[in-house]
C-alpha positions in Angstrom: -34.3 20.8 -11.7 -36.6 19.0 -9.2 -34.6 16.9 -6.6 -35.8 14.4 -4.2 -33.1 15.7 -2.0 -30.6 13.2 1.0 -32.9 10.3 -1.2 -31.5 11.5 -4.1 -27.8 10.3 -3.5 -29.1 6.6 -2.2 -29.2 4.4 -5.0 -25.4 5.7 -6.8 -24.1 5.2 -2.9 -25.8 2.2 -2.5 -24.5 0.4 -5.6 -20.9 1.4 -5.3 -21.1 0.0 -1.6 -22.7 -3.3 -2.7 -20.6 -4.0 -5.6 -17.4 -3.2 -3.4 -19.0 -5.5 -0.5 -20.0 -8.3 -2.4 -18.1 -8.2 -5.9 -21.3 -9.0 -7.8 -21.2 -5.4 -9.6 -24.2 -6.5 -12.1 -26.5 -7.2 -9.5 -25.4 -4.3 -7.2 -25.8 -2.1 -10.1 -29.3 -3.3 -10.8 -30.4 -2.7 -7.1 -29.4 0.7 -7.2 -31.5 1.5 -10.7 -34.3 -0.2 -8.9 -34.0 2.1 -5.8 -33.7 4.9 -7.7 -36.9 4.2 -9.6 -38.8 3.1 -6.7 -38.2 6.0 -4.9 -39.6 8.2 -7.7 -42.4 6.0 -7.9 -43.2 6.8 -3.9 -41.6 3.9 -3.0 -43.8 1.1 -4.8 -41.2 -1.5 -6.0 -43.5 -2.6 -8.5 -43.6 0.6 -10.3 -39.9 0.8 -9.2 -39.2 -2.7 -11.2 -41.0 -1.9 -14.4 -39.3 1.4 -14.7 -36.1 0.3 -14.2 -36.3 -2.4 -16.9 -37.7 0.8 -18.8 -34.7 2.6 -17.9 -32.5 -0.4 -19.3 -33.9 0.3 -22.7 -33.9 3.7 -22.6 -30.1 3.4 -22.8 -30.2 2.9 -26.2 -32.4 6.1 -26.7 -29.3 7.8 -26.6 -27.1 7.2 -30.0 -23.9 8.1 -28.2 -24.5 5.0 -25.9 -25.4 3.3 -28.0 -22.1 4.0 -30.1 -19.8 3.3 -27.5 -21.8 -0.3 -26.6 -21.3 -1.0 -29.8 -17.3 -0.2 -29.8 -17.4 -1.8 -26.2 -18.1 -4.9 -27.7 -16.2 -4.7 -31.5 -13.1 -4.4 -29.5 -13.1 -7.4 -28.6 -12.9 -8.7 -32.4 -10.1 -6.3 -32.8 -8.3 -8.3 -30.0 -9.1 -12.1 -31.6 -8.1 -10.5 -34.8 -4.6 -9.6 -33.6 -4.4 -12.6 -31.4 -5.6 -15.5 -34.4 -3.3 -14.2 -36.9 -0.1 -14.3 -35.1 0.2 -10.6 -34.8 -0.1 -10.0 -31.3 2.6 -12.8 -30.3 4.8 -11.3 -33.6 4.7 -8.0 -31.8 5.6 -9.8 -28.0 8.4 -11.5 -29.9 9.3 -8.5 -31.5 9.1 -5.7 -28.6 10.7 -9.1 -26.1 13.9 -9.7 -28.8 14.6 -6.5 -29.8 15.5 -5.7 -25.9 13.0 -3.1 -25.6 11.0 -4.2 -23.3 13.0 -6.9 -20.8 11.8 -6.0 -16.7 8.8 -5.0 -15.1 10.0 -1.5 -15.1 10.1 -0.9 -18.6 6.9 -2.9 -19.4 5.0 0.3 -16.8 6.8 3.1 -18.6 6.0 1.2 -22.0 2.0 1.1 -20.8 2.8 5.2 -19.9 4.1 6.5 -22.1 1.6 5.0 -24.9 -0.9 6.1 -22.4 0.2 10.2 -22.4 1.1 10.0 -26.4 -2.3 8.6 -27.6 -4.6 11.7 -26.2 -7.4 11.7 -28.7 -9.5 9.5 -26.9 -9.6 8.0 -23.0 -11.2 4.5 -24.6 -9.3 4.3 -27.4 -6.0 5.0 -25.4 -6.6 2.1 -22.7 -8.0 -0.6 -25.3 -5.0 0.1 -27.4 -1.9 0.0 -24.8 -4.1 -2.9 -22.8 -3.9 -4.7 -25.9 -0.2 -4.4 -26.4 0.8 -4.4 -22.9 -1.0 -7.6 -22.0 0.6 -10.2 -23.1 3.8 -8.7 -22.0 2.4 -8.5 -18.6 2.2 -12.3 -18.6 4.9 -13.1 -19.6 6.8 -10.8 -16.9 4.5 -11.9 -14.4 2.6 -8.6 -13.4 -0.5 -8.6 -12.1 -3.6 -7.6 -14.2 -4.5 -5.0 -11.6 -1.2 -3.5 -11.8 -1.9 -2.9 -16.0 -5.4 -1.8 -15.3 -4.0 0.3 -12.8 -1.8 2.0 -15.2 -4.2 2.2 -18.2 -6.8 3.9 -16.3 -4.4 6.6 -14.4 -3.4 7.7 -18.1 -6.7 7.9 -19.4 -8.8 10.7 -18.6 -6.2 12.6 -16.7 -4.2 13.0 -19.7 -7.6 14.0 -21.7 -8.0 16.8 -19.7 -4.6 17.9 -19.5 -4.0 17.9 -23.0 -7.9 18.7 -24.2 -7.6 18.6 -28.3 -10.0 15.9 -27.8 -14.0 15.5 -27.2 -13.4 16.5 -23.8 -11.8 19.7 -24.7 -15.0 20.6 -27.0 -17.4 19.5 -24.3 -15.8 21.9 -21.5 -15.7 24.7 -23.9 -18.9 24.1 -25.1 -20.0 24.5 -21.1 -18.1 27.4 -20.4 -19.8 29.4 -23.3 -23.3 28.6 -22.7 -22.4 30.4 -19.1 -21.4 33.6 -20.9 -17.6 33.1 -20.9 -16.3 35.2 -23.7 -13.2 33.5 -24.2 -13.9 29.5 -23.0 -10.3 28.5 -24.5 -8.6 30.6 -22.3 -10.5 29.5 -19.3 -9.3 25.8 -20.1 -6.1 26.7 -20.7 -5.7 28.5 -17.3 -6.8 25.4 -15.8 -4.9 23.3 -16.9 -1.7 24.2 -14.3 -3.9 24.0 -11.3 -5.4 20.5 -12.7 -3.9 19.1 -9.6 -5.5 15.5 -9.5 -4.8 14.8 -12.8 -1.1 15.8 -12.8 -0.5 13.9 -9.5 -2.4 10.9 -10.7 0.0 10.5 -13.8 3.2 11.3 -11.8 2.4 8.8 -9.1 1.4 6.3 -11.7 5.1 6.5 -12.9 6.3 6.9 -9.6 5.1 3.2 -9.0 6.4 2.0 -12.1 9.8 3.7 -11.6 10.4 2.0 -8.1 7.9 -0.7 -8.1 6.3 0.1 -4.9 3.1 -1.4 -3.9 0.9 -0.7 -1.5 -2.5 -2.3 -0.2 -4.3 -4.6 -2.4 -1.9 -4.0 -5.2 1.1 -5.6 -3.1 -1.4 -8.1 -2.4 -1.6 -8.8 -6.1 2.3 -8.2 -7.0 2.4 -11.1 -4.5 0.0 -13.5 -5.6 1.6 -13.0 -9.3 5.5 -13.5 -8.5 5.0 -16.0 -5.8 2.0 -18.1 -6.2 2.0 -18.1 -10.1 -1.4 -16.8 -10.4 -2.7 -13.5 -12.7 -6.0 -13.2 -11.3 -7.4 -14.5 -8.0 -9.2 -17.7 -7.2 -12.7 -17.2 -8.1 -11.9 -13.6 -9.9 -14.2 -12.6 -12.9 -12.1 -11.2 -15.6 -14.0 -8.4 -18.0 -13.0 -10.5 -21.0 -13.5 -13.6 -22.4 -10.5 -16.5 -21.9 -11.6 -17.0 -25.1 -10.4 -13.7 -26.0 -7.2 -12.9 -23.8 -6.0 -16.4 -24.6 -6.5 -17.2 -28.1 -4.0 -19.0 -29.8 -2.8 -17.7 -32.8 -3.6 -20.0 -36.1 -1.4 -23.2 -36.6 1.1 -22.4 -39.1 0.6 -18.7 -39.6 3.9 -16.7 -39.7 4.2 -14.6 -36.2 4.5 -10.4 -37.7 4.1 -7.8 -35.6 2.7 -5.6 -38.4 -0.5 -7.8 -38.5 -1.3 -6.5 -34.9 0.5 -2.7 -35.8 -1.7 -2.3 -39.0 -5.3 -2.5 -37.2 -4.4 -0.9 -34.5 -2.4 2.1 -36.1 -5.5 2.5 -38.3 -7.7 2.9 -35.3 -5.3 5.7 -33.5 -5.1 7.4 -36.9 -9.0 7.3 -37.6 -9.7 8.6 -34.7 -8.6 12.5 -35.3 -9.4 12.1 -39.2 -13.8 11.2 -38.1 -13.3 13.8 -35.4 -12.2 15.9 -38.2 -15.0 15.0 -39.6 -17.6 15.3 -37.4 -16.7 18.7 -36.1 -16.9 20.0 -40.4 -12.7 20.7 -39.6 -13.1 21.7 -36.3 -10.8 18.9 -34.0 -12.2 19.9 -30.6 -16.0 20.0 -32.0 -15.9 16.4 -33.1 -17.8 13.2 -32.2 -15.9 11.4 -29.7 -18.6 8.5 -29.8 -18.9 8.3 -33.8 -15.1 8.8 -33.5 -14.6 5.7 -31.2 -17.3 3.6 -32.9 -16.1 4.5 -36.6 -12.2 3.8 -35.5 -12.6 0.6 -34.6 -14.6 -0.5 -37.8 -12.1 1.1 -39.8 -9.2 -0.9 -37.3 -11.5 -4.3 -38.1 -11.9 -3.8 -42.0 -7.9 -3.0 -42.7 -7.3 -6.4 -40.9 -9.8 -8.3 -42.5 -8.3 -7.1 -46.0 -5.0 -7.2 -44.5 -5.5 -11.0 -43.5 -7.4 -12.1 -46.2 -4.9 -10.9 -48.6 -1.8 -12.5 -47.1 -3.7 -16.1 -46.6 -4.2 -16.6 -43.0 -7.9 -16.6 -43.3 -10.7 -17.3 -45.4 -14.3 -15.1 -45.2 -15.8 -17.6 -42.9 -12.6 -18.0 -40.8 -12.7 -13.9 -40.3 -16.6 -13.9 -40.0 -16.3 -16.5 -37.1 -13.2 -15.0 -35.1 -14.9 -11.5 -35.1 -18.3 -13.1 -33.6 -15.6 -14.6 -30.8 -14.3 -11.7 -30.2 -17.8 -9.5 -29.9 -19.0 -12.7 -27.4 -16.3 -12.7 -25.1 -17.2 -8.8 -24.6 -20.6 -8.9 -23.9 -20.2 -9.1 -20.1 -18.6 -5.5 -20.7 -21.1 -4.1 -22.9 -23.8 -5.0 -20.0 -22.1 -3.4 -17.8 -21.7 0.1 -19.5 -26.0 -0.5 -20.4 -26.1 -1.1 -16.5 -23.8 2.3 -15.7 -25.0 4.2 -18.2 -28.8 3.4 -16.9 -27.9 4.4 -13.0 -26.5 7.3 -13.8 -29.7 8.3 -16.4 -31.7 7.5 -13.0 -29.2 9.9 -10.9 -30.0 12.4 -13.5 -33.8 12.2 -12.6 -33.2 12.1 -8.8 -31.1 15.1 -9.5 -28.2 13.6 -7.3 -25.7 16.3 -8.9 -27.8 19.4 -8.0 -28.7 18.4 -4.8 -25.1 17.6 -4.1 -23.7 20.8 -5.3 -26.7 23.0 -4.3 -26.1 21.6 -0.4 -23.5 23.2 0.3 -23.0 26.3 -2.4 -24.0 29.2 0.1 -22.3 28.4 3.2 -18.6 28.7 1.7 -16.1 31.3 2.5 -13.9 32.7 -0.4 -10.7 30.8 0.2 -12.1 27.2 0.7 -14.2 27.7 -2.6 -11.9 26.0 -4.9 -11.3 23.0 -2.0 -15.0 22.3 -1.3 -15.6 22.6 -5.3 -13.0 19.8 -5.5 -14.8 17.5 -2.9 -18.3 17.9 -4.2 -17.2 17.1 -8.2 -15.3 14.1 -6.3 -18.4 13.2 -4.8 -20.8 13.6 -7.7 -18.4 12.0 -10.2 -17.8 9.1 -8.1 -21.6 8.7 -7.3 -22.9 8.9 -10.6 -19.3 7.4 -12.3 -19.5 10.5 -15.0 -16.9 12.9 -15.6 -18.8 14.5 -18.4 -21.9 14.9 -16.4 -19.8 16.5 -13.2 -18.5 18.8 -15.3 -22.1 19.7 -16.8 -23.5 19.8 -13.4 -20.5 21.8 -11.3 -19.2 24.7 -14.2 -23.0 26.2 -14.3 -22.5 26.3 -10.1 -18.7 27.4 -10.8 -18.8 30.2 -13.2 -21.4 32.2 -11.1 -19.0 32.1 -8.5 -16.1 33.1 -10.5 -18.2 36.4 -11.6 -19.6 37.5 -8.5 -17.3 36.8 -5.7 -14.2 37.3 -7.8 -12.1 34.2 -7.5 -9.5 33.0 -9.9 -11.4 31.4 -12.6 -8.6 29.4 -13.8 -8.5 27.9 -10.1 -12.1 26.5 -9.8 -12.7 25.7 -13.2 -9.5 22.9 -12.3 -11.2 22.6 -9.1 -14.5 21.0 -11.2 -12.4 19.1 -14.1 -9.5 17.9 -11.2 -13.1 16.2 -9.2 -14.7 15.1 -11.9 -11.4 13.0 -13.3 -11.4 11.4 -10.1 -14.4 10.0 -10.4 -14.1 8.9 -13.7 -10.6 7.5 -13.1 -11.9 5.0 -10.1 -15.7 5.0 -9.5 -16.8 1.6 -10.4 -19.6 2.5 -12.6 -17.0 4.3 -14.5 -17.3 3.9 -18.5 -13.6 4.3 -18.4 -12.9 2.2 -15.2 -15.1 -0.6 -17.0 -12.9 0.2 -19.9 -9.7 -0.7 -18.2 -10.9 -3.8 -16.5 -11.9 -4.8 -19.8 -8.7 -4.0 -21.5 -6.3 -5.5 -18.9 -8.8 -8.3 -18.6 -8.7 -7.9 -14.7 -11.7 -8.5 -12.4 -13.5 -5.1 -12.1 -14.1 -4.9 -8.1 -10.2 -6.4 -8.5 -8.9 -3.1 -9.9 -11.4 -1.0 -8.7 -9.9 -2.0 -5.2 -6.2 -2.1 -6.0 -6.0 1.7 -7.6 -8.5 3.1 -4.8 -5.5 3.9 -2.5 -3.6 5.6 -5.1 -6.4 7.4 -6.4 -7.3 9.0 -2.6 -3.4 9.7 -2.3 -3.3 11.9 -5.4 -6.9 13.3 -4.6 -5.7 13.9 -0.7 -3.1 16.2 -1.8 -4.5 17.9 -4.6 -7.2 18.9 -1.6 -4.3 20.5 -0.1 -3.1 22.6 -2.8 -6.5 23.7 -4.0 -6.8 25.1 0.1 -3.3 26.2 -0.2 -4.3 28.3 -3.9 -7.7 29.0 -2.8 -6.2 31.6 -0.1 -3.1 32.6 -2.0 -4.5 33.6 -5.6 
């Protein structure tokens, strides 16, 4: 692939500064498309501007982005639906009375644990515990950024780590088109030496357990237990008020099974279309039609489920899921505007140029380290996990063959980089995801989990050095 080379990595640098500068991530995100356009149109801005409108509607080109924009935004009728009907303050009552879940402490390790059992799906898994955990937060006075926090550090760490999902299938997929005659045993070597992702989910519950805070986040913690306030003056949640705070319908009974039933149909559709999808083959499935046809199926058992007890009528139903799809559109623009900078990366040819720099100066032992580093940097730039690992295991497995280095190593090396990235790079699908789900501001959480997210990257740098001269 053709690259414009240093140029190349401009406009993903450039937005991720600006929208960390100025919280405005829309427009920062827009400036950056615009770059990268302009500069493949020889700098004319002009040209720059009509292509990157272009670019914006080429999003929808793609049926998988266009599936999960579409689930991006039906979530938020799967929320109003458990909200309006008194299941989602059933199930507070419920989870609050029953003792289970009475401190701070236990509402983290509730938010993990749902986090590492539901592994189908990185979306799926944060829109479901941020929808139970929410209100809970609340009510014990945790911060938003502390939940979003937590969703997002048992997302796509615990994907990789336990890969009978979409991401599994993708990194096979990968590791056979390079030749690899047995792909499943690559990825299961990996995973021990998956370093980032295993230190992100134990320092998650390391904060939970002792309810340390550091940075921005203690900033938060503060601002919730002393001043009374869940988001900051002037913050921009992901979500609606309209959505996170809809009052359940006068005179409805408060059950937790009218929250349980749409929500358990989701996390049980999800395997049965991937199922599907892959003709009986789990790892082979759609994760998009998976997502998409999940949430329909969540939404339709609800709407039956409601209708038949009497809380609403047809137009009651019709009206609350058009609530619920508004208050998300700020979220579904801003997976059109990630999902358009990182088609424009992929034209620049940021990834190539990034791993192509520095491929044929390395010495054996630091392979696995600077592997790491550049799927850190390319993830983060371009905010895709999935396109790291398409980008870096066609770099990797060469390596692997000819100089001989342990292939479970630097396979872990690209997944452990590209993880990071898609754990806290703003233009993150899944970092969008879990602003969204938390309903937190997204530079908000994007700047609270940064420190934790270098700490856990910082030493998994270490122990890929550490393996890369050892094995």
């Amino acid at each position: 692939m053709d690259t414009y080379g240093w140029l190349s990595v401009l406009p993903p640098l450039l937005a991720i500064f600006l929208a960390i500068k100025t919280k405005h991530v829309y427009i920062s995100l827009i400036i950056g498309i615009w770059l990268g356009w302009t500069i493949i149109h020889s700098w004319n801005p002009l040209s720059g501007l009509t292509q990157a409108i272009s670019a914006l509607i080429s999003v929808f080109k793609d049926e998988d982005n266009t599936r999960v924009i579409l689930f991006s935004a039906m979530i938020g009728a799967i929320i109003t639906f458990t909200q309006y009907s008194g299941g989602m303050k059933g199930f507070v009552n419920w989870v609050v009375g029953k003792g289970l879940v009475r401190t701070r402490k236990r509402a983290g390790l509730l938010v993990w644990f749902l986090g590492i059992i539901i592994f189908i799906e990185s979306s799926i898994c944060v829109l479901i515990s941020g929808a139970i955990a929410r209100p809970i937060f609340d009510r014990l006075k945790i911060s938003r950024e502390k939940l979003s926090y937590i969703l997002d550090s048992t997302s796509a760490p615990k994907c990789i780590l336990l890969p009978l999902n979409a991401w599994g299938a993708l990194i096979i997929g990968l590791l056979a088109k390079q030749g690899v005659e047995n792909p499943v045993r690559y990825l299961v070597a990996s995973i021990p030496f998956n370093f980032y992702a295993i230190l992100a989910l134990l320092l998650v519950l390391i904060v939970v357990l002792t309810e340390k805070n550091i940075g921005p986040m203690k900033k938060a913690e503060h601002r919730v237990r002393v001043e009374n306030k869940l988001l900051r003056d002037g913050a921009e949640p992901l979500m609606s008020t309209e959505v996170v705070s809809m009052e359940a319908k006068e005179g409805v009974p408060l059950r937790a099974v009218n929250m349980i039933l749409p929500v358990a149909t989701m996390v049980i559709m999800m395997p049965v279309v991937l199922l599907i999808t892959g003709e009986g083959n789990l790892m082979e499935g759609s994760g998009s039609v998976s997502v998409l046809w999940s949430v329909i199926a969540g939404l339709f058992v609800g709407a039956v489920a409601y209708r038949a007890q009497g809380l609403m009528k047809m137009r009651e139903i019709t009206d609350i899921f058009m609530k619920g799809v508004g208050g998300l559109i700020p979220v579904a623009s801003l997976m059109i505007l990630a999902f358009a900078i990182g088609d424009t990366c992929d034209t620049l040819g940021t990834g190539p140029f990034v791993a192509n720099a520095i491929k044929s100066t390395l010495a054996p032992g630091i392979i696995p380290a600077v592997v790491f580093l550049v799927s850190c940097f390319i993830a983060f730039s371009t905010g895709t996990s999935w396109g790291t690992f398409a980008i870096m295991i066609p770099i990797a497995v060469p390596m692997i063959q000819i100089i001989g280095l342990h292939p479970g190593l630097v396979i872990a090396a690209v997944l452990s980089g590209g993880v990071f990235g898609d754990h806290c790079s703003p233009i993150s699908d899944t970092t969008i995801i879990s602003s969204m789900a938390s309903a937190a501001d997204h530079i908000d959480h994007v700047r609270t989990q940064l420190p934790y997210a270098f700490m856990a990257a910082a030493v998994a740098l270490l122990l890929f050095l550490i393996f890369g001269f050892v094995l």
